[in-house]
N, C-alpha and C positions, 0 to 999 in steps of 0.2 A: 468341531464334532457335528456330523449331521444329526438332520431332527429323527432320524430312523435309530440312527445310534445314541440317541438321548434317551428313545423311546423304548430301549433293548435296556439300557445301564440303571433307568428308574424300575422298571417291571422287574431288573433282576430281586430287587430290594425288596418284592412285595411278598405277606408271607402266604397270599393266598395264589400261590403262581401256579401250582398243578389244577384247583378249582376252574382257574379261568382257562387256560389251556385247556382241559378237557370240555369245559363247557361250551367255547367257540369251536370246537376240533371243526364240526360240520362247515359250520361259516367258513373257519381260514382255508374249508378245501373250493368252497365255492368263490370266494375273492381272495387270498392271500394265494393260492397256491395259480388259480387262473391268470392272474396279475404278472405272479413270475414267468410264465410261459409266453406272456409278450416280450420280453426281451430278445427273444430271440427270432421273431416277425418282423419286428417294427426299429426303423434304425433314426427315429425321431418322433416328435409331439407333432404327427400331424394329422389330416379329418382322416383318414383311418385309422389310425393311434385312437382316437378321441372316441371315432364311434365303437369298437371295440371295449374301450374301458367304457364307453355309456352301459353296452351291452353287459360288461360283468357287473357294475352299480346295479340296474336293475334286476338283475338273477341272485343279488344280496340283497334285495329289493328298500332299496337307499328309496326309491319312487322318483317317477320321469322329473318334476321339477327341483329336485332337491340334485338329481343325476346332470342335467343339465346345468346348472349352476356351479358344480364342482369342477366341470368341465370346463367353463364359460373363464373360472376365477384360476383355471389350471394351465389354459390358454393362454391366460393375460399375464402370468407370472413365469409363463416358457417364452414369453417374446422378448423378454428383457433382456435373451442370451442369445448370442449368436447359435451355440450347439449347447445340447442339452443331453447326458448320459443317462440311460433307463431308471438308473437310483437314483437322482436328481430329480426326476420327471415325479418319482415315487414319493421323496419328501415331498414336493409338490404337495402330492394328493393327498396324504395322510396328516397335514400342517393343514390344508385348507377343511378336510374332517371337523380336525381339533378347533375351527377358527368357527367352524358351522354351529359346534354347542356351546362354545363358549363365549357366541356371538351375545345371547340373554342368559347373564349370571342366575346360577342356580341357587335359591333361596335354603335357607337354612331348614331344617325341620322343626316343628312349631312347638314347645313344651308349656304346658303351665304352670307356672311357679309358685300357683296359688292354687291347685289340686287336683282332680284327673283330668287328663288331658285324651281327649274323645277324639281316635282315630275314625272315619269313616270310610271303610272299602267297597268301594262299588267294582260292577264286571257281570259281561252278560254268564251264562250257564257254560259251567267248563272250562274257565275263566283259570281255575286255580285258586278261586278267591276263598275259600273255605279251608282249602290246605295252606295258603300262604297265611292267615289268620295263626289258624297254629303255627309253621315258622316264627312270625313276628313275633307270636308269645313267650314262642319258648327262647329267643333272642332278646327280651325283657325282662323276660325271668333272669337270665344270664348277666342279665347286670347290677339283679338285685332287687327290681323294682315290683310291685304287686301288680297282676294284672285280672281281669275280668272279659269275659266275654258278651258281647248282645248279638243273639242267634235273630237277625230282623229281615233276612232273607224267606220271608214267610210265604213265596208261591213256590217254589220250589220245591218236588217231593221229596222228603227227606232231608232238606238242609238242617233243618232245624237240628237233628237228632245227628247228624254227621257232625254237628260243631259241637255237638253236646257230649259226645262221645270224645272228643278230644282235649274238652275240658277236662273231662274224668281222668284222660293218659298224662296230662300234664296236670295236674290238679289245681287248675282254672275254673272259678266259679264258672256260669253259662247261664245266664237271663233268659231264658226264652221267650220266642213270641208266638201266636197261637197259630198254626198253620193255616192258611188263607186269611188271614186276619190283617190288621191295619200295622205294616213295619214302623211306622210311629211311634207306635204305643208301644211296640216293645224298646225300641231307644229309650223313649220317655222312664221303663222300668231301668232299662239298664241304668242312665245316669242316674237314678236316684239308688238304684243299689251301688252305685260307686262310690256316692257322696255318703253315704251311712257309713259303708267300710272302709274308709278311706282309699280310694283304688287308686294307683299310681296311674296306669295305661288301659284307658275301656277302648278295645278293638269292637268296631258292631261289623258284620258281615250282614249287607243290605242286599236288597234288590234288586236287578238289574236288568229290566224286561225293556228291550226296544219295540217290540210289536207296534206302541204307539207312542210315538215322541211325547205328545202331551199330556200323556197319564206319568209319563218317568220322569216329565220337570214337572208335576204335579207332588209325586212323591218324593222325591229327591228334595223339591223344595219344601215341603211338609217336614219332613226328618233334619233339616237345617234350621227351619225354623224352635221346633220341639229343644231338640238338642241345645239351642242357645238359653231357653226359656228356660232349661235347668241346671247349667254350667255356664258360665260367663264366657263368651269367646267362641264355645265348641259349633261346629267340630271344630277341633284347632290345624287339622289334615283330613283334607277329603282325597281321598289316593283312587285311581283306577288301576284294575289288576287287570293285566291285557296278557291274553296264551300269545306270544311269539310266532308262535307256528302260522296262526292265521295271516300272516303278509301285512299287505294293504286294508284287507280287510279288517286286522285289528285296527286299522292308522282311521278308517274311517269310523269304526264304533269310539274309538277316542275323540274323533269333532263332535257325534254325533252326544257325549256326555261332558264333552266341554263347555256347549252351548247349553246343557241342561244343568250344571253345578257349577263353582266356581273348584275346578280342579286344583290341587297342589303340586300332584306328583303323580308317578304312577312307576309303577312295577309290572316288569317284565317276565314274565312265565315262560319254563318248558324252551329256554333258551336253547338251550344242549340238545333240543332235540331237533333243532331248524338250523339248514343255512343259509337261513335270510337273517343275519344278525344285521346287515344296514340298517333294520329298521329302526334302530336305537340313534339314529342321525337324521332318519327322516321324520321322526314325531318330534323330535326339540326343532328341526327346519321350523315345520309347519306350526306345530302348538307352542311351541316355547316352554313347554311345561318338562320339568326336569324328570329325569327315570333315577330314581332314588334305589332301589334292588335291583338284581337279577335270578331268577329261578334259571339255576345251573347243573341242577341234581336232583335228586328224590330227598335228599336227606336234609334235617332242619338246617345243618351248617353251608349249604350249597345254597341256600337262599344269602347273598351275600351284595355286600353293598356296593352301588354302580361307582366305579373307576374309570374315567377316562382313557387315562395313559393305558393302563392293562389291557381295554377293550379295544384301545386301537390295537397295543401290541397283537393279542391274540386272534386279532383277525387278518394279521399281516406280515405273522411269523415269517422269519425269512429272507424278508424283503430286504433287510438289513446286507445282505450279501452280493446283492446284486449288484452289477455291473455299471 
């Protein structure tokens, strides 16, 4: 069995199979469906083959050295054959994908078994990081466990009172912190309103100003520090929430908070609405850092946890039939 057809037989199994289809729809029109339309150009793996598929990698924006690479490892593994069939060429590239993330094993997510466990979301403005907040919540709540909000995003007009508002629709405490005020101090409040009420999950929705690098590893490191000083461990996940849509420019505000935190993970926004889904191949190339969600929908249940197999499948529905 090919690896395309491995990749169709697992994804049938999954129960979230219309979620991810609708979610990459735009993606698989910009790579899965451009992909199939070479088959019928190209009668081999060769530097036209090669520059072509560069050209759709980067319109999925995989990004030039992550594009190059798949290329480089798509080459070496089509010379081993005298002739090579267009499906064959395609296991190829979607085997070499799957070899790209799973190149640095993805780390568990971090819980503490000794009592709240201090998620920190960072993401510049527009990020989805206020709306994915509530998501997470209400997908904690779903499992039973008590959750708490710390509203620490305190330059922001309005953040405050947007995450406070959603505590109320989901009936999640909400810590506040005082508008232009020190996002410190309101973590500081929140962990210790966690630790009185016993809080299973304290989500903080922080800050996330790049204007100047060394005011955001200022604060960033200030709010790591605080947070340890009143939870042992915390944060236990520092998560970056990146809108999708943005390309490469997300891929660089992610170096540009990786060097400033010690990142865990990050979550992908507003997927469903880009067809640059590559970009989910070119931040574990480059950061190593695993995409734990994806924002697939408006709704809480469409915030849904990163799959592999599914996210190759649905961006290269299809493929499976070709030639």
């Amino acid at each position: 069995m090919s690896f395309l057809d491995k990749l169709k037989e697992a994804f049938s199994k999954k129960d979230d199979k219309a979620t991810y289809l609708s979610g990459f729809k735009k993606s698989k029109q910009t790579f899965g469906d451009q992909l199939n339309q070479m088959q019928y150009k190209y009668k081999g793996v060769d530097d036209d083959f090669l520059e072509q598929l560069t050209i759709i990698l980067l319109e999925s924006d995989v990004g030039i050295e992550t594009a190059d690479y798949i290329c480089e490892q798509m080459k070496l593994k089509c010379s081993e054959y005298p002739s090579i069939t267009f499906k064959w060429a395609m296991n190829f590239l979607l085997e070499t994908m799957k070899e790209i993330y799973e190149a640095t094993p993805d780390k568990p997510i971090s819980f503490n078994e000794n009592g709240t466990t201090v998620f920190l979301l960072e993401g510049v403005n527009g990020s989805g990081k206020t709306t994915t907040s509530a998501k997470l919540a209400r997908m904690f709540l779903d499992q039973g466990k008590s959750v708490a909000f710390t509203a620490a995003d305190t330059f922001r007009a309005g953040a405050i009172d947007q995450l406070a508002k959603w505590g109320e629709r989901l009936g999640v405490p909400c810590i506040k912190g005082i508008e232009n005020g020190d996002p410190s101090a309101a973590i500081v409040d929140g962990c210790r309103y966690a630790i009185e009420n016993n809080i299973d999950i304290l989500l903080c929705d922080t800050a996330g100003r790049l204007q100047n690098k060394a005011n955001l590893m200022n604060e960033l490191s200030k709010m790591n520090r605080v947070a340890a000083k009143e939870i042992p461990g915390a944060p236990h996940n520092t998560w970056l929430v990146l809108d999708a849509t943005t390309g490469q420019n997300g891929l660089s505000q992610a170096q540009i908070f990786a060097e400033a935190t010690n990142l865990s993970g990050i979550i992908l926004t507003k997927m469903d609405g880009t067809a640059k889904g590559g970009i989910v191949i070119a931040i574990k190339h480059k950061l190593h850092i695993p995409v734990y969600y994806l924002g697939l929908g408006e709704q809480p249940k469409d915030l849904r946890p990163f799959d592999l197999d599914a996210y190759l499948y649905s961006i290269s529905e299809g493929l499976e039939n070709a030639k």
